[in-house]
C-alpha positions in Angstrom: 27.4 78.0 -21.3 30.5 75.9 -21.4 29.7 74.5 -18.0 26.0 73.7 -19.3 27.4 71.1 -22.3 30.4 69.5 -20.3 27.6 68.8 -17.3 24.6 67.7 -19.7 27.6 65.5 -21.8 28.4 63.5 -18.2 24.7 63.1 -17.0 24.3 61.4 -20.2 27.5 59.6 -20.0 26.0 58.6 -16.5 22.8 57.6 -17.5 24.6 55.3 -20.0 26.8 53.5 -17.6 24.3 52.8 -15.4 21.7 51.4 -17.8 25.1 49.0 -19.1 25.8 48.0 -15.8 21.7 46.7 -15.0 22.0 45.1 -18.4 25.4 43.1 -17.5 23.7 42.6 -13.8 20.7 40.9 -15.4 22.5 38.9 -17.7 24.5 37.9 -14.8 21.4 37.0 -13.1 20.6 35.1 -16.4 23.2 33.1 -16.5 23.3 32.2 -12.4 19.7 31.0 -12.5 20.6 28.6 -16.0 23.6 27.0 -13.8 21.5 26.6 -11.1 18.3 24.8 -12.8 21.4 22.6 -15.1 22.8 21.7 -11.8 19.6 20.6 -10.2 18.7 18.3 -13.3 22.3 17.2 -13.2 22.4 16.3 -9.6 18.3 14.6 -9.8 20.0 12.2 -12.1 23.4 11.5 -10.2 21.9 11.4 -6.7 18.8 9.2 -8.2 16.3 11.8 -6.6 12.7 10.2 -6.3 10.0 12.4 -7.3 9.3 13.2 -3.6 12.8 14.2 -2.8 12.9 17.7 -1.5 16.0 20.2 -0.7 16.5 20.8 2.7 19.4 23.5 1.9 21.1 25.0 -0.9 24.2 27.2 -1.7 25.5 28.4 -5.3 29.0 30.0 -5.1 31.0 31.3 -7.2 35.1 32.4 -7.9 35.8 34.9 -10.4 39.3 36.1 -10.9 40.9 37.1 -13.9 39.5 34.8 -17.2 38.5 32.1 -14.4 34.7 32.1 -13.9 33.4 28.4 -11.7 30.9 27.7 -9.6 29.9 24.9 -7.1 26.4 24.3 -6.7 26.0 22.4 -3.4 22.3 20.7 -2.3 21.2 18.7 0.4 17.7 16.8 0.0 15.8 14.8 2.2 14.8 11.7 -0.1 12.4 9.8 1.9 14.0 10.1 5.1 17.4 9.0 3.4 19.6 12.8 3.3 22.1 12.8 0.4 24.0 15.8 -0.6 25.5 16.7 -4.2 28.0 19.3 -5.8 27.7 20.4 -9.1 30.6 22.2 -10.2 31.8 23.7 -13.8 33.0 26.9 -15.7 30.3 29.7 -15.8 28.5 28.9 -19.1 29.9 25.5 -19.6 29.5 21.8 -19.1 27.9 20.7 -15.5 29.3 18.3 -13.6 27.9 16.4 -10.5 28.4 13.9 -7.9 27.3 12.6 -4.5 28.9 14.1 -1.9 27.6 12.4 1.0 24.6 9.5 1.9 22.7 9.0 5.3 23.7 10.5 8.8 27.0 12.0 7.5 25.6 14.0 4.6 25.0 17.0 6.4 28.1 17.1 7.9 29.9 16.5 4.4 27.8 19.5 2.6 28.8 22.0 5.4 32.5 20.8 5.0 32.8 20.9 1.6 30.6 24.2 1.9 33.1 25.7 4.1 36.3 24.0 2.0 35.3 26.0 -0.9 34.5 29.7 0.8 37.5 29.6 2.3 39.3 29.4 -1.3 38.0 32.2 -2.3 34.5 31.5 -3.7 31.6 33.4 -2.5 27.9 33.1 -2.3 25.5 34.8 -4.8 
């Protein structure tokens, strides 16, 4: 009968856990997708985006380690015909801030370096 209790006490246990840790995931989730629409309003106004601009490719990473939560939100958009490419960068929940990365033939080149730069300090995609 003993046996019974302990294993109905850790299926509810469990049950618990996992519902907390879908509840921190969407929150997470939350939060990611705030960044990401603050960074593309951000970056509209510091790249001076035309209403016809459109993103040819985009990244959000992120580096978590100890209290350090930051992201870099890196976009590429073809404005017409002109590419320019723009990091927004901040603290997870905090102030964004943006600038222009690269303008014309090079701005590819300049997202995927500064793309690369930052993976290979430790952030990671999302």
């Amino acid at each position: 009968m003993n046996n019974i209790r302990v294993a109905k006490e850790l299926l509810k246990l469990a049950r618990e856990l996992t519902a907390g840790a879908y509840r921190e995931k969407e929150s997470l989730d939350d939060t990611r997708q705030n960044m990401e629409d603050e960074s593309v309003r951000v970056l509209d106004v510091v790249l001076n985006l035309s209403p016809s601009a459109r993103v040819v490719q985009k990244e959000f990473l992120v580096f978590s380690e100890g209290t350090s939560h930051k992201f870099h939100f890196f976009a590429l958009y073809n404005d017409a015909g002109v590419m320019k490419a723009g990091n927004a960068y901040g603290r997870i929940g905090g102030r964004v801030t943006a600038i222009e990365i690269g303008r014309g033939s090079g701005a590819a080149d300049e997202f995927n370096r500064k793309l690369r730069s930052k993976i290979n300090k430790g952030y990671h995609r999302t």
